[in-house]
N, C-alpha and C positions, 0 to 999 in steps of 0.2 A: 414541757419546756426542758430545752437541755442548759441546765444551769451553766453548768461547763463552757458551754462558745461564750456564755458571756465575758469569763474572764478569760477568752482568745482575742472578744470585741474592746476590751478594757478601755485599752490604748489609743483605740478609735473610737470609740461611743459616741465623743461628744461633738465630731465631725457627723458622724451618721446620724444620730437624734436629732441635734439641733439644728439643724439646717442654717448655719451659720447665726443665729439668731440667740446665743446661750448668751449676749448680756442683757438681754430682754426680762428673762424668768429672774431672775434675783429681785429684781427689783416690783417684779408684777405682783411677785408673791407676797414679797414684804408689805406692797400697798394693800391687797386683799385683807391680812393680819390685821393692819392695822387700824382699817376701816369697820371690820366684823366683827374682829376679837374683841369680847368688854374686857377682859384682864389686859392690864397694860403690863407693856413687855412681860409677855407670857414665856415660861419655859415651851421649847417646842421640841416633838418627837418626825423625822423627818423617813418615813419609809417607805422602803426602796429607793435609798438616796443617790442611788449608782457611784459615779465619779465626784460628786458631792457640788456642782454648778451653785445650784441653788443652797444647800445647806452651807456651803463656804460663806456666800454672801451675805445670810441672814446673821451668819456670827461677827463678817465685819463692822455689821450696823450695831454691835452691841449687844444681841442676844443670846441666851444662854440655848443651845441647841443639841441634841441627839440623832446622828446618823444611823441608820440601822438599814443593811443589807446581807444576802443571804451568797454573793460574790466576794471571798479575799482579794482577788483584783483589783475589783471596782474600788472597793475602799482604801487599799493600798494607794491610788492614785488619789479617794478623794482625802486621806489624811495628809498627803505631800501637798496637798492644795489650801492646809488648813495656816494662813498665816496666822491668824490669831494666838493657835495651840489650847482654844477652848474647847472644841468640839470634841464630845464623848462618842466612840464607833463601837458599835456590836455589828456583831457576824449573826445571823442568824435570818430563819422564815418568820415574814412579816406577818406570815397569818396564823405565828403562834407569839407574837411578840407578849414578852408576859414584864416589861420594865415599870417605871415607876407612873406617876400622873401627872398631867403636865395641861398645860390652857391652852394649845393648840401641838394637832397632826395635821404632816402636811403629807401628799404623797403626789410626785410630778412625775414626766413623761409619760406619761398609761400604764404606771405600772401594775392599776386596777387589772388595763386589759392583759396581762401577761398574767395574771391570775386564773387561769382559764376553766377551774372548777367552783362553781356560784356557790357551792355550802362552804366553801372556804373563803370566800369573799367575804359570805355572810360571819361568818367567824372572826372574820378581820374586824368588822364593821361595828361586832359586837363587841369586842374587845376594844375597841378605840371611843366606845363610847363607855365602858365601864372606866375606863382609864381618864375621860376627858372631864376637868372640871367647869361645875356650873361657870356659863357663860366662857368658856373656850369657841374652837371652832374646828372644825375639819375641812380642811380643802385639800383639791385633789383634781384633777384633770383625766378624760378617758377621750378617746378618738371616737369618731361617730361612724354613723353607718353609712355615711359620703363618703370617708377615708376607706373601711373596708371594702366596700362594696364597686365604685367608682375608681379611688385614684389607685390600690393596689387589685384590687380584684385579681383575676388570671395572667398576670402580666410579666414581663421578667426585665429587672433594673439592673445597673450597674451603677457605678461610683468609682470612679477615679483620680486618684491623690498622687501624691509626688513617692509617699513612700506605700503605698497598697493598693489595692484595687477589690473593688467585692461585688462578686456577682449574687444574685437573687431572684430567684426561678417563684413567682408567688401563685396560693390558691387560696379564694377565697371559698368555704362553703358553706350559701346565705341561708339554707334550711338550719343550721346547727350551729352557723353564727361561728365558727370558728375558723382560725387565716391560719394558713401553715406556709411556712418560708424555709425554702431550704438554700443555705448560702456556703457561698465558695471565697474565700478569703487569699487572695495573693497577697504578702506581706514580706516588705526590703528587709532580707538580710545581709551574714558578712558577706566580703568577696561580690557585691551584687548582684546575689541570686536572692530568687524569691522563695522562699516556704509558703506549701499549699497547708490550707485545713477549712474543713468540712465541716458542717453542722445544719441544725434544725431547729427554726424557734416555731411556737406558736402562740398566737395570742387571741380575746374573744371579745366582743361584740357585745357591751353590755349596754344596751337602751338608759335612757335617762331615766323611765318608769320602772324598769327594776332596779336603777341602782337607788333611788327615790323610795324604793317598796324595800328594796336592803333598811335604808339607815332610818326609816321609820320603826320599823322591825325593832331595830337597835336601841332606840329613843331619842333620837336627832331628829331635827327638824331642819328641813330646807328654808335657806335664808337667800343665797341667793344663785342664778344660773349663768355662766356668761360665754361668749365666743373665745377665740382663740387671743391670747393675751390681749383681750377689750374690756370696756365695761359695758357689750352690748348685749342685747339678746339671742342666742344663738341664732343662726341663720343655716339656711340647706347645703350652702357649699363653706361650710364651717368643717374646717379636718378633726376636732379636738373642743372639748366643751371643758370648761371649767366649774367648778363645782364648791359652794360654798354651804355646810352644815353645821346645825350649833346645838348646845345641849342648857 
């Protein structure tokens, strides 16, 4: 993964990720917490918080919260987004996150799948459960293998906005489970002309039974599984599974 484009994407992220749909996640998250978590209002550690969508919202509600991302971008945007001025922001790799303990990690958009080496995963996993106190929760979100496989598969997208445009040339490769996306960024500058830039993300394919065989591994226990912000059971043409673990 090229760290880098991300804080090219900064700007735009939450147009491209959310598919219009970023007032949904604050509040889905907040309800999962506080249905699973037994620590009432739990300190939480929010990683890979990118633009901070969700971690903004959970400190509106009152909670005391930690953003952690390994983009200065992203989080330059998401501390401008912090009305409260509670929100603590580290810079740093989530899969050496070494901060304090707290009764619930949250980690949204797939930023599992953007992980794309599994002993680092598991490193995460382990780490979030050393850090996670009894009766916390871990939740977290990854895209399925109908997203990989189906809706990006071999394909090439575009998206266009008032002020950019981004093309994206995609491969999926289903033997090794890993999507590689090479993307081309028009973006309004002065004088309206456009600046080009170039990049490469990729992200991976992680099955609900290895990410299951991850955080047992860890000592978390699956509590509960769901669709795309529902409270149902995943289904085949679900893009995105939600993920609830507790210790």
């Amino acid at each position: 993964m090229d760290d880098s484009f991300y804080d090219i994407l900064a700007g735009h992220y939450d147009d491209l990720q959310l598919n219009g749909d970023s007032a949904s996640w604050g509040p889905y998250i907040f309800g999962l917490i506080k249905d699973f978590c037994s620590i009432k209002d739990p300190d939480i550690t929010d990683l890979g918080c990118g633009t901070g969508t969700v971690t903004n919202y959970l400190a509106s509600q009152g909670l005391k919260i930690t953003g952690v991302d390994l983009s200065p971008d992203m989080l330059a945007i998401a501390s401008s987004g912090d009305e409260t001025g509670s929100v603590t922001w580290i810079c740093c790799d989530i899969t050496g996150y070494d901060g304090p303990s707290c009764g619930c990690f949250i980690s949204t958009m797939d930023t599992v799948g953007h992980i794309t080496d599994p002993g680092a995963l598991e490193k995460m996993f382990i780490r979030v459960a050393e850090l996670l106190e009894e009766g916390g929760v871990f939740i977290f979100d990854a895209t399925t293998g109908h997203h990989f496989e189906e809706t990006l598969g071999d394909n090439v997208f575009f998206e266009d906005y008032e002020d950019f445009t981004l093309l994206w040339v995609n491969h999926y490769d289903k033997k090794e489970k890993i999507n590689h996306a090479e993307l081309t960024l028009f973006e309004l500058g002065e004088d309206d002309l456009y600046e080009r830039y170039d990049g490469e993300l990729t992200a991976r394919f992680h099955s609900p039974y290895e990410l299951e065989a991850m955080a047992a591994k860890a000592g978390l226990k699956k509590i509960a599984m769901f669709g795309e912000l529902n409270r149902e059971e995943p289904g085949r043409d679900d893009e995105r599974i939600f993920y609830v673990f507790g210790k």
